[in-house]
N, C-alpha and C positions, 0 to 999 in steps of 0.2 A: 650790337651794331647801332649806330646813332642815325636817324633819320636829318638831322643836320647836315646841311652840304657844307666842307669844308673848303669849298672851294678850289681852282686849280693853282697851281703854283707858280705859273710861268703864265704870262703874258696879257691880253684884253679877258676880261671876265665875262662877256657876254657878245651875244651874236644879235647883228643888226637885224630889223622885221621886215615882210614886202617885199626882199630881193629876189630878183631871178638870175641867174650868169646860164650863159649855156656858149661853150667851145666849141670850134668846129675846125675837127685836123686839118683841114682845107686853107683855114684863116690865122693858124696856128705858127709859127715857127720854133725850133730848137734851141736856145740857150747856149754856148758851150764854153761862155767867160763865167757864169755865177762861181764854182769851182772847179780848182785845177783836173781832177778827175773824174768829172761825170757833164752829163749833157741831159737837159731841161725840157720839158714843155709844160709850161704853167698852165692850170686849167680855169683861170680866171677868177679860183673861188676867193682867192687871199681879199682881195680889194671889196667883195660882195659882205665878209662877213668881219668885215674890219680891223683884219689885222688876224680873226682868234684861230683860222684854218685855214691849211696849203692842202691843195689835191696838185698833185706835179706827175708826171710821168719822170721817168730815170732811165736813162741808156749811160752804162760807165763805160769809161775810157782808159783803156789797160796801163800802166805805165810799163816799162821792159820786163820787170819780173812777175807781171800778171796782178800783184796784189795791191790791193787798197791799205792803206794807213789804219792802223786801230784809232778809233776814236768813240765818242758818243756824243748824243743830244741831250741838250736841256730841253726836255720835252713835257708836256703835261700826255699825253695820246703821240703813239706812232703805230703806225701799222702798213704792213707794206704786200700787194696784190701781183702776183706774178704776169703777165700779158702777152711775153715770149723767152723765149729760150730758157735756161736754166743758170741757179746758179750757188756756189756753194762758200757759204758766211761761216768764220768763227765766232760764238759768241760768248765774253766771257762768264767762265762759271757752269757751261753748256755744254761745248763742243762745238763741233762743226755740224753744220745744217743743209740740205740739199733745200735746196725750191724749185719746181717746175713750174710750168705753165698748170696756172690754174691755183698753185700755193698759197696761200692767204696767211701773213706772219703779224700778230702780234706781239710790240717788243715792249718790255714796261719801262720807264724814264733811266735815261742814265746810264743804260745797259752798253757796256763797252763789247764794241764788235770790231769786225774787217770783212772784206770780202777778199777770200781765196783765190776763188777763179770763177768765170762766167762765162756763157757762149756767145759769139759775136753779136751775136740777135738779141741779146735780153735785156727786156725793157720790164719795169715795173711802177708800177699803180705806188706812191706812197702818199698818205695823207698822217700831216703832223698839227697837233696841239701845242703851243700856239705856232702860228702861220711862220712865223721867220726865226726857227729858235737859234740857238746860241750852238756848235758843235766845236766840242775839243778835240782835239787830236792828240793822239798819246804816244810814248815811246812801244814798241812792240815787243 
């Protein structure tokens, strides 16, 4: 193993010094234009660390047959915090995954997923490498 940092792949290479951001749900609002099926609440970190991280919360938004689109990110970091309800992703090469409240998912870049189905309440924690990555959507 090489003590050389190779660096990330995707996006700003370093994080700004001195910042502080701190949200407050109070002063917050939902998002529900960024994409067609999910709804937002930025946690202010994107603009503090210039670009290289998003901490968002995610409430999705069902379309008729319940499921999300297969897709993936151009990601360097995802990892995704469950906060309420529950919910169940296919991921390729995996299977299908449950998450409850309390689940903590790390996904490595590129990883082609969907979500199955979800309970009307669930919301979760994701925070992505770099801040505004690039997602493809795939055929299913």
């Amino acid at each position: 193993m090489s003590d050389q940092n190779q660096g990330d792949k995707y996006g700003p290479k370093s994080f700004s010094q001195g910042k502080l951001s701190v949200s407050h749900e109070s002063e917050s609002e939902w998002d529900d234009n960024k994409k067609k099926n999910y709804s937002y609440r930025d946690l202010g970190i994107y603009d503090q660390t210039g670009g290289k991280l998003r901490a968002h919360l995610v409430r999705p938004r069902k379309s008729p047959d319940g499921a999300i689109q297969k897709h993936y990110h151009k990601v360097d970091f995802h990892m995704a915090y469950v906060i309420q309800g529950w919910s169940l992703t296919h991921f390729e090469g995996v299977g299908e995954v449950r998450m409850d409240v309390g689940s903590c998912m790390y996904q490595e870049p590129e990883l082609a997923h969907w979500l199955i189905d979800c309970s009307d309440d669930y919301t979760v924690l994701e925070i992505y490498v770099p801040g505004d990555p690039e997602t493809i959507e795939l055929e299913a």
